[in-house]
C-alpha positions as CSV (number, residue, x, y, z in Angstrom):
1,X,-70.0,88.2,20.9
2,X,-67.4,88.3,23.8
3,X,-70.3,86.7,26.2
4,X,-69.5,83.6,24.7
5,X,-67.0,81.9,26.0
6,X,-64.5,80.6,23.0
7,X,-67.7,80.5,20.1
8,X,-67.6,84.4,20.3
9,X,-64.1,84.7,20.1
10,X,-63.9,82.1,16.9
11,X,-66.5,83.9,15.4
12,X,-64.4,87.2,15.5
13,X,-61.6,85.4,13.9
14,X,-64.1,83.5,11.3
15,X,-65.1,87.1,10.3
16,X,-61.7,88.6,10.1
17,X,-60.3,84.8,8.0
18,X,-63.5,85.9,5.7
19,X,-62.5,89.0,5.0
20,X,-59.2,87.9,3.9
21,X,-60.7,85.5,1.2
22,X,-63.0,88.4,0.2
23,X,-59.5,90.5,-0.7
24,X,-57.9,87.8,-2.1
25,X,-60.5,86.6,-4.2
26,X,-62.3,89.7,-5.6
27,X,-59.9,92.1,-4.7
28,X,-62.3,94.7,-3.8
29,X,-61.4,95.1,0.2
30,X,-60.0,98.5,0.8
31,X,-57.5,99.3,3.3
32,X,-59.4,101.3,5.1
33,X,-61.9,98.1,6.4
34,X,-58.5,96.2,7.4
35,X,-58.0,100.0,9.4
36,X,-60.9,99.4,11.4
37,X,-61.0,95.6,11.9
38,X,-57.2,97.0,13.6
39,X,-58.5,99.6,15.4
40,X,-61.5,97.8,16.9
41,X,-59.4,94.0,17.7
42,X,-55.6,94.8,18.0
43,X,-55.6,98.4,18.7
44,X,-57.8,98.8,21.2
45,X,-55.4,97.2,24.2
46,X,-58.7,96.5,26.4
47,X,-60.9,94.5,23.8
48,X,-57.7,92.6,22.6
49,X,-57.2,91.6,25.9
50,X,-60.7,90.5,26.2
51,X,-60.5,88.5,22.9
52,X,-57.6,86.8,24.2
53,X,-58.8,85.9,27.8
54,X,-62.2,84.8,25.6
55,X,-60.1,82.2,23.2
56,X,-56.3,83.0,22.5
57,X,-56.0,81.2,19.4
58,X,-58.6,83.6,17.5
59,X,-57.1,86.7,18.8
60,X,-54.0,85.0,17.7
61,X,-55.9,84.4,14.3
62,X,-56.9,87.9,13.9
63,X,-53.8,88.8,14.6
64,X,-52.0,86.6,12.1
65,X,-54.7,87.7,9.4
66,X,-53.7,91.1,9.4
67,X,-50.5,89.9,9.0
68,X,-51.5,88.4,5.9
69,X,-53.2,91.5,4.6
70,X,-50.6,93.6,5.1
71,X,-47.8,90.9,3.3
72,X,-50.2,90.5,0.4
73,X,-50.5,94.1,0.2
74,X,-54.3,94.3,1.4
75,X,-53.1,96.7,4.3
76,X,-51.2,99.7,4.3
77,X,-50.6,99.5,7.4
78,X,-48.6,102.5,9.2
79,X,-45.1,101.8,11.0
80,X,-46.8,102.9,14.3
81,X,-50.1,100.2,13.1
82,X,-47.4,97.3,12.2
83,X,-45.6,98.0,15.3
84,X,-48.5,97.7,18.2
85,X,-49.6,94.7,15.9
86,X,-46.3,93.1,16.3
87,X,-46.8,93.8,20.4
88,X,-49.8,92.1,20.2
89,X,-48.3,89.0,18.3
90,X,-45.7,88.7,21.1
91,X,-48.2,89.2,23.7
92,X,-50.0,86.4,22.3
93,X,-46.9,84.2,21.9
94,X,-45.7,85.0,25.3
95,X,-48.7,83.7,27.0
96,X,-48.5,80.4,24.6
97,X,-45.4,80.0,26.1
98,X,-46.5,80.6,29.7
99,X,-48.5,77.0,29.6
């Protein structure tokens, strides 16, 4: 999806913004998928950084939805997952600044 400039990255945030609803509304998201959709978009320093270069405000999204997960207790995420998301938010933030 990364091929496309800005519509890829939107559509990686309009995933991880569906998901969301999906937890909020029928409750059956486990905490496990909100593992991966870290692991694959925040964790992974590389394709985060490729999300970002592709359109900063949906990695910025995706970021701020797993923020949401974990608030409304949809994520248990671990100290060490919160704290490299919390990088990332900053990263994001810094470079909003940077304009």
């Amino acid at each position: 999806m990364l091929a496309h400039p800005l519509h890829g990255g939107k559509k990686i945030a309009d995933r991880v913004t569906n998901l969301l609803g999906l937890a909020g509304t029928l409750d059956c998201v486990p905490s496990s998928a909100w593992d991966r959709v870290f692991s694959r978009y925040v964790e992974d320093e590389d394709l985060f950084h490729r999300l970002a270069e592709n359109n900063r405000d949906a990695a910025a999204t995706v970021a701020r939805r797993m923020v949401e997960a974990r608030q409304r207790g949809f994520w248990e995420a671990t100290e060490d997952q919160w704290a490299t998301l919390r990088r990332r938010m900053l990263e994001i933030e810094g470079e909003e600044e940077g304009e």
